[in-house]
C-alpha positions as CSV (number, residue, x, y, z in Angstrom):
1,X,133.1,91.5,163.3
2,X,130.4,93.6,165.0
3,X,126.7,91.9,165.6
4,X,125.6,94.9,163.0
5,X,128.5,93.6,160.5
6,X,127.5,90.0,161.4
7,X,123.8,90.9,160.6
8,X,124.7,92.6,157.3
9,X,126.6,89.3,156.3
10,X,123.8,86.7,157.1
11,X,121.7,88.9,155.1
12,X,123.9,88.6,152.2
13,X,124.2,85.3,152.4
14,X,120.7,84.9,152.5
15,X,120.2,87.2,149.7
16,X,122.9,85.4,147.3
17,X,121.0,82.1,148.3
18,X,117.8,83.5,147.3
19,X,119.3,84.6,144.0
20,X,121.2,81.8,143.1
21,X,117.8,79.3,143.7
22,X,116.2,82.6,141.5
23,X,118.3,82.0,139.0
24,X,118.5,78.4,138.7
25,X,114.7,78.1,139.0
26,X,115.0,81.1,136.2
27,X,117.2,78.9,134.1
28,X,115.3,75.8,134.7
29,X,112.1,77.5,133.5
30,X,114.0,79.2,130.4
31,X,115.3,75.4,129.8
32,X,111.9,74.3,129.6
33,X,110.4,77.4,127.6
34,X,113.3,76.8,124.8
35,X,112.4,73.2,124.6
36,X,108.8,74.4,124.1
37,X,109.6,76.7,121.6
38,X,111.2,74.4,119.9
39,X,108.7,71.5,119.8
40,X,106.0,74.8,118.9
41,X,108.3,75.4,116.4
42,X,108.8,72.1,114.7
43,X,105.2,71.3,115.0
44,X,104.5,74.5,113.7
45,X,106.5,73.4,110.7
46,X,105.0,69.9,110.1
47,X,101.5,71.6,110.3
48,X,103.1,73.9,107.4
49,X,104.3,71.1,105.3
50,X,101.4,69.2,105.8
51,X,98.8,72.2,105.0
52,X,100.2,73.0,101.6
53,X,100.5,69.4,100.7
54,X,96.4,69.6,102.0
55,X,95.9,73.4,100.0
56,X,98.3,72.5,96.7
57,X,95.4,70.3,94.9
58,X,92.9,72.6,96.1
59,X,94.4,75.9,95.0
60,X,95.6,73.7,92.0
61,X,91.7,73.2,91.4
62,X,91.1,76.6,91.8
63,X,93.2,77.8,89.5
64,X,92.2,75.7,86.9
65,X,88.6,76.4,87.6
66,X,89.2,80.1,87.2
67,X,91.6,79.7,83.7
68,X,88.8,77.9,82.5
69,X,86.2,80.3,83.7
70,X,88.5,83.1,82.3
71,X,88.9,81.6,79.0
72,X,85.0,81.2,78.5
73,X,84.6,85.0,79.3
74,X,87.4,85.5,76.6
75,X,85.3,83.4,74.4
76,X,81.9,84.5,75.3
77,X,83.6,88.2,74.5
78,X,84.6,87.4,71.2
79,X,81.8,85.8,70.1
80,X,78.9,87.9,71.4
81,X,76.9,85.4,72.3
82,X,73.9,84.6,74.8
83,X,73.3,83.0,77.6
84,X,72.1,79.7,76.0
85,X,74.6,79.6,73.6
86,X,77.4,79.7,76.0
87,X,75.9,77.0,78.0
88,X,75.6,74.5,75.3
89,X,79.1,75.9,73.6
90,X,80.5,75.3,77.3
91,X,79.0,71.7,77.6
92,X,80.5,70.8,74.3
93,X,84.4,72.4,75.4
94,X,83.8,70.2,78.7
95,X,82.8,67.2,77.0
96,X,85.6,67.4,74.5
97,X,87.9,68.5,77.5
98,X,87.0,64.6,78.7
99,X,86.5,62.4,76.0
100,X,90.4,63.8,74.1
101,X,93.8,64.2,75.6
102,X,93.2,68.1,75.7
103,X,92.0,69.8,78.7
104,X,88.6,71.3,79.1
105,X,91.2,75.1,79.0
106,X,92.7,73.9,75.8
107,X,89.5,73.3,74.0
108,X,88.2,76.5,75.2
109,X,91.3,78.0,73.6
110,X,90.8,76.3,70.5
111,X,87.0,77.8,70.2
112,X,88.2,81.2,70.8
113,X,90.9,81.3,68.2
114,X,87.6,79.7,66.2
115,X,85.5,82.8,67.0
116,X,88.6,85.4,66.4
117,X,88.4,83.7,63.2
118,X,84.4,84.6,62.7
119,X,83.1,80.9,63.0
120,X,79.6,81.5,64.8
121,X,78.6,79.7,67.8
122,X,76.7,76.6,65.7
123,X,80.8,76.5,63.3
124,X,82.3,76.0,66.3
125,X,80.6,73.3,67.6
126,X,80.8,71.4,64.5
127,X,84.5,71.7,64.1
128,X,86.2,71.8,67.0
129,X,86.8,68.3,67.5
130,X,88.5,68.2,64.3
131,X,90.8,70.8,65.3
132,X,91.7,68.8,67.8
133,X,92.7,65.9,65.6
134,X,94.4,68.3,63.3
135,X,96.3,70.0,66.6
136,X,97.2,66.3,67.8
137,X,97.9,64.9,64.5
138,X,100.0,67.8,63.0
139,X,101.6,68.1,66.3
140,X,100.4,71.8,66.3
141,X,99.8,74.9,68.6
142,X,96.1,74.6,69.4
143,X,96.2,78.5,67.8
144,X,97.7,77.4,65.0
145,X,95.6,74.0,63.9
146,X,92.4,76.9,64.8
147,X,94.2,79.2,62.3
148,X,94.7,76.3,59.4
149,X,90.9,75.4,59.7
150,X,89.4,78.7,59.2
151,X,91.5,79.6,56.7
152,X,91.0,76.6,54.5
153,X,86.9,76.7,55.4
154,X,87.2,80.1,54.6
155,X,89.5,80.3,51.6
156,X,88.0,77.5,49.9
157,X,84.6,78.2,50.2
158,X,84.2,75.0,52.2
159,X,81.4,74.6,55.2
160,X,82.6,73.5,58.8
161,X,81.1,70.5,57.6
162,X,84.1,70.1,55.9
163,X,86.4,70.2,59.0
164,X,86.9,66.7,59.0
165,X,88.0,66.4,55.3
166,X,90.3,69.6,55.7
167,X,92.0,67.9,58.4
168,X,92.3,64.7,56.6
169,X,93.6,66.6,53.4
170,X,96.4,67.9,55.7
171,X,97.5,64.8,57.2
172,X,97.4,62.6,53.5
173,X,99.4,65.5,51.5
174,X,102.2,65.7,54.5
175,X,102.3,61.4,54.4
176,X,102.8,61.7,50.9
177,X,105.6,64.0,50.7
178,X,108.6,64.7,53.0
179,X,106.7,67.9,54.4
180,X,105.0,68.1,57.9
181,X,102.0,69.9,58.5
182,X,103.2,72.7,59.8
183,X,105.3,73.1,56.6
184,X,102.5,72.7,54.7
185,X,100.5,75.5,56.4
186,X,103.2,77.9,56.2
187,X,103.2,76.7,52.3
188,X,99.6,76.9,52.2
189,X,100.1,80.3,53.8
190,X,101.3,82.0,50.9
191,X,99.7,80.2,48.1
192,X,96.4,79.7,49.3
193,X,94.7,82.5,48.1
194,X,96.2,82.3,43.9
195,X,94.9,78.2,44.3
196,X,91.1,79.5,45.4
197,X,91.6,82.5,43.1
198,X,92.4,80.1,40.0
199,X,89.9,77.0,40.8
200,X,92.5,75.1,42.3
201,X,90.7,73.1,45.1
202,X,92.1,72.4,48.6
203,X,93.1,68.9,48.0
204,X,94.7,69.8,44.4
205,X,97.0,72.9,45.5
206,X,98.2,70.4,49.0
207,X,98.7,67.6,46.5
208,X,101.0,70.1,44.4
209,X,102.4,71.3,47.3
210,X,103.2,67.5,48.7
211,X,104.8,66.6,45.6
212,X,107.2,69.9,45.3
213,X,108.1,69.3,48.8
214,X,110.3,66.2,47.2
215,X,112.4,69.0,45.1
216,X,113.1,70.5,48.8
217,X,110.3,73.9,48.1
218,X,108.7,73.4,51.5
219,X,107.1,75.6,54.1
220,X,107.5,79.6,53.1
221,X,109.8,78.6,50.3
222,X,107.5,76.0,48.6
223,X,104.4,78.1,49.1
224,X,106.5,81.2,47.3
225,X,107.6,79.2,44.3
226,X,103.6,77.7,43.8
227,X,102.5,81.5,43.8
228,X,104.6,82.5,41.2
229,X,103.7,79.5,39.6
230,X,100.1,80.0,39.7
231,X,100.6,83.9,38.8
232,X,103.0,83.4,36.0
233,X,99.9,81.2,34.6
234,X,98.0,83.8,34.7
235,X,99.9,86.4,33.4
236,X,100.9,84.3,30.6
237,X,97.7,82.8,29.2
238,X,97.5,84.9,26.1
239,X,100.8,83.6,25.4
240,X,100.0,80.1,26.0
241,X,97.2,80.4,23.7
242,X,99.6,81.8,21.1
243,X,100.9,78.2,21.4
244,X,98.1,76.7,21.4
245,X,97.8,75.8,24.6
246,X,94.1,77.4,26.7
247,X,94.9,76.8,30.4
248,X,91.8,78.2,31.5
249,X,88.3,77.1,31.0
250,X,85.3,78.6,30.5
251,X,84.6,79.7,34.3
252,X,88.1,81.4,34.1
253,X,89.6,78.4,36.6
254,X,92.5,76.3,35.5
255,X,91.9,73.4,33.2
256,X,92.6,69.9,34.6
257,X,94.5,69.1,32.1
């Protein structure tokens, strides 16, 4: 081999030494930026997990801040009312939110279905705990035990200061019978409006109702065949009188006996 050749040869060998200490120093440093990564990584992953477990209570409270907040627009909406009627309406909702086994969201539910149904700021107040013992009780949709109360109050000519004895009337007729209350509202439902029209009061047509339940007439069913009842009555009074029977008195309401 010629001194050129020779040169050329020590050069290469010199430059394949240089590469292979390149490329082992290039691997070691690869080594240790993949073992960096992953440790990055994994704490990267731990500081995840542990931030949401921080941030899930927090956006948690958020949330239910802002359904509750939503639901007093809805209610404030409905209702048309001020400023200062809002604030003591929300104190109430908040109060009753703590004090029951409803949440402050539920309660503010309840008093909108209250307002949809035309109870004023002042009704609302002065009911809406019993619809929460008639929701609770009755095992009923918060919308629902709303509905049952206005339309009683409403139907019957009663005062919110009734609420508590509509609620009670509810729970003694269902005891009494082999009805539930939600049977008895769908009853109530379709007969309500013939047992106001004739005199019946609120406690006489769910006693009826109660007691027909026995002969298996409940819910939409019972409150049909009461209707009828009550209508056939009073379709048929000149012919009761033919027999000497007056079932009406002199207000035009059904006798009690």
């Amino acid at each position: 081999m010629s001194a050129g050749g020779g040169v050329k040869a020590g050069r290469a060998f010199v430059v394949f030494d240089v590469l292979d200490k390149t490329a082992k120093g290039m691997n070691a440093i690869a080594g240790r930026l993949d073992n960096m990564a992953r440790r990055v990584g994994n704490l990267g992953r731990q500081l995840t997990i542990i931030g949401s477990a921080i941030s899930v209570p927090f956006v948690m409270a958020i949330n239910s801040a802002k359904d509750l907040t939503d639901e007093l627009l809805a209610l404030k909406a409905v209702l048309q009312a001020d400023s200062a009627e809002m604030e003591t309406l929300e104190k109430r909702i908040r109060g009753l939110g703590k004090s029951t086994s409803f949440t402050s969201i539920q309660v503010a539910e309840a008093a909108t279905n209250l307002a949809r149904g035309g109870f004023s700021s002042q009704e609302i107040r002065d009911s809406l705990k019993n619809v929460l013992d008639l929701a609770r009780g009755g095992q009923l949709e918060m919308s629902r035990a709303a509905t049952i109360m206005v339309d009683s109050i409403r139907n019957f000519g009663l005062t919110t200061a009734d609420s508590e004895s509509v609620a009670s009337s509810f729970f003694v007729a269902a005891t009494k019978g082999t009805i539930t209350v939600e049977e008895l509202a769908q009853a109530f439902k379709f007969s309500g409006g013939s047992m106001a029209e004739l005199g019946l009061s609120l406690n006489e047509g769910l006693a009826v109702l109660s007691q027909i339940s026995k002969a298996m007439l409940k819910g939409t069913i019972g409150g049909t065949s009461f209707n009828q009842m009550l209508l056939a009555v009073g379709k048929n009074a000149d012919k009761l009188r033919d027999i000497g029977v007056e079932p009406f008195d002199a207000s035009g309401q059904l006798k009690d006996s």
